[in-house]
N, C-alpha and C positions, 0 to 999 in steps of 0.2 A: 622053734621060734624064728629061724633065720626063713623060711617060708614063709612065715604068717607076715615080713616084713614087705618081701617082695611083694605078695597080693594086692598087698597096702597101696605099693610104691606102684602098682599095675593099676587099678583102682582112680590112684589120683592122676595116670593120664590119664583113662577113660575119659574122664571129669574136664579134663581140657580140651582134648577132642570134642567135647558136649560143646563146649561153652564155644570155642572157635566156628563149630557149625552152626550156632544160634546167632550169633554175630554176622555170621554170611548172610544168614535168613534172613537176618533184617535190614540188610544193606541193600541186599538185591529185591526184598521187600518197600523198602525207597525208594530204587530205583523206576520200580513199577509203578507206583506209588504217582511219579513225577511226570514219566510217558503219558501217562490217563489223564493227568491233570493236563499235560498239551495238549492235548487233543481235544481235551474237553473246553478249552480255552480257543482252540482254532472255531470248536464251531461256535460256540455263543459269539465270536469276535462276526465270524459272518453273518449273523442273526442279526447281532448290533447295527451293523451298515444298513438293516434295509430298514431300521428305526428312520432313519437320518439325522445329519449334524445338522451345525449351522449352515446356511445357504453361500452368504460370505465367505469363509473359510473355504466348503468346496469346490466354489466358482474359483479364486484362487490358486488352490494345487491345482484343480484341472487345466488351469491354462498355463501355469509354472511348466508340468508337465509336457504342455500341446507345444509348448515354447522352444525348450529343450528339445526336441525332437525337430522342430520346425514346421512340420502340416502332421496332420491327421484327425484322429478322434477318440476323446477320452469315452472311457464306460458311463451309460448314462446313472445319475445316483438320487437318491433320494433325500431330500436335505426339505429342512424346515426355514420357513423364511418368517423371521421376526418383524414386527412391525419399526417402519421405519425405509429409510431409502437408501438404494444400493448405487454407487454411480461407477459407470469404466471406471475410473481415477482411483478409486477404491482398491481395482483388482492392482495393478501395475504397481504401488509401489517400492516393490525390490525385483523388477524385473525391466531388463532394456527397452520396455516398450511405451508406447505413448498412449492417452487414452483414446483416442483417435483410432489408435491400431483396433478397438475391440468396439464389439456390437453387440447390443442383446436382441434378443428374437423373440417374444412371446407366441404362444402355441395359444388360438383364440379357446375359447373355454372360461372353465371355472374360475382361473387364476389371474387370466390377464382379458378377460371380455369387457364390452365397452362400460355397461352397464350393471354400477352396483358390485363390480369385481371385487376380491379382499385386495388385487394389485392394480396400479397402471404401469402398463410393461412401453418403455418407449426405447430406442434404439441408444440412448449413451446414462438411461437411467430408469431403476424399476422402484417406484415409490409403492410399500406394502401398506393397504391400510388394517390391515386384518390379518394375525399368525396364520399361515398356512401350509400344510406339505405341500410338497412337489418333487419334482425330477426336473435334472438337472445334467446336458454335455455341453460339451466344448469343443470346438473344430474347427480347423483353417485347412484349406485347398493349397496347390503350392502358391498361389498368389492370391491377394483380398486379405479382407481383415481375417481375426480372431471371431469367431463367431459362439456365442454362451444362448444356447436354445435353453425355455424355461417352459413347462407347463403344470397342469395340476396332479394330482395322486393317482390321476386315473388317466395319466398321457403319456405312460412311457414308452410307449411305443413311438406314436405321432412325436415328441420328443426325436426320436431316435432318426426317423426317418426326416422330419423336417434338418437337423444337421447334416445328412447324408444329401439331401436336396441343395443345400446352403455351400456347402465342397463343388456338390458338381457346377454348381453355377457362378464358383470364384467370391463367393459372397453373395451375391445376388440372387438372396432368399425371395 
């Protein structure tokens, strides 16, 4: 009988051993669990950006940004522009700068052409009359203003290149 006790008493660690590896299983099964889910979260997050936000907000960081740093050139981005008007004075209010300091640049085309445009793109204010995408940088040379280039959903490049033009010439797009 003093056998058939220990078996028992053998038995029920087994049982513990069981139950502590099933325990790991599924910690480290969370864990994996949570990796996938970043990763799956990094990429819908980049998907999200090339939706685009508001136009306001990312004109904005990008120049908070350009500011901080003091010249160069943000990434150009895709943002939607709500109907209504945007003025310099808008972007500057929690940064050292004047609205003076900043210029906008419309890219002619869909977004800011003369005729019938959803915008009028003019150099210290962009009045939308029509929701539209667009792409959107920001850039200053070491001297000249802030410069915030805007064009339509199918100008990001020209976008891109019209800022790198606007540096090299101190502002004088």
């Amino acid at each position: 009988m003093h056998a058939e006790a220990c078996i028992v008493q053998k038995g029920d660690v087994m049982k513990s051993r069981g139950q502590a590896f099933e325990t790991m299983m599924l910690v480290i099964s969370v864990i994996v669990a949570v990796a996938i889910l970043g990763v799956l979260l990094g990429f819908i997050g980049r998907i999200g950006t090339g939706i685009g936000g508001d136009a306001l907000t990312t004109m904005q960081t990008q120049l908070k940004s350009i500011q901080s740093r003091g010249y160069g050139s943000s990434t150009v981005e895709r943002s939607t522009f709500p109907e209504g008007t945007i003025r310099t004075g808008d972007l500057v209010t929690n940064l050292p700068l004047s609205a003076k300091d900043v210029t906008f640049v419309g890219i002619d085309g869909a977004l800011c052409s003369s005729d019938g445009s959803p915008a009028d793109c003019g150099e210290s204010k962009i009045v939308v009359i029509k929701k539209i995408d667009g792409y959107i940088v920001t850039c200053k040379g070491e001297s000249g203003p802030y410069i915030i280039v805007i064009g339509d959903a199918n100008q990001k490049t020209e976008v891109n290149e019209k800022c790198g033009e606007c540096v090299d010439n101190n502002g004088g797009c």
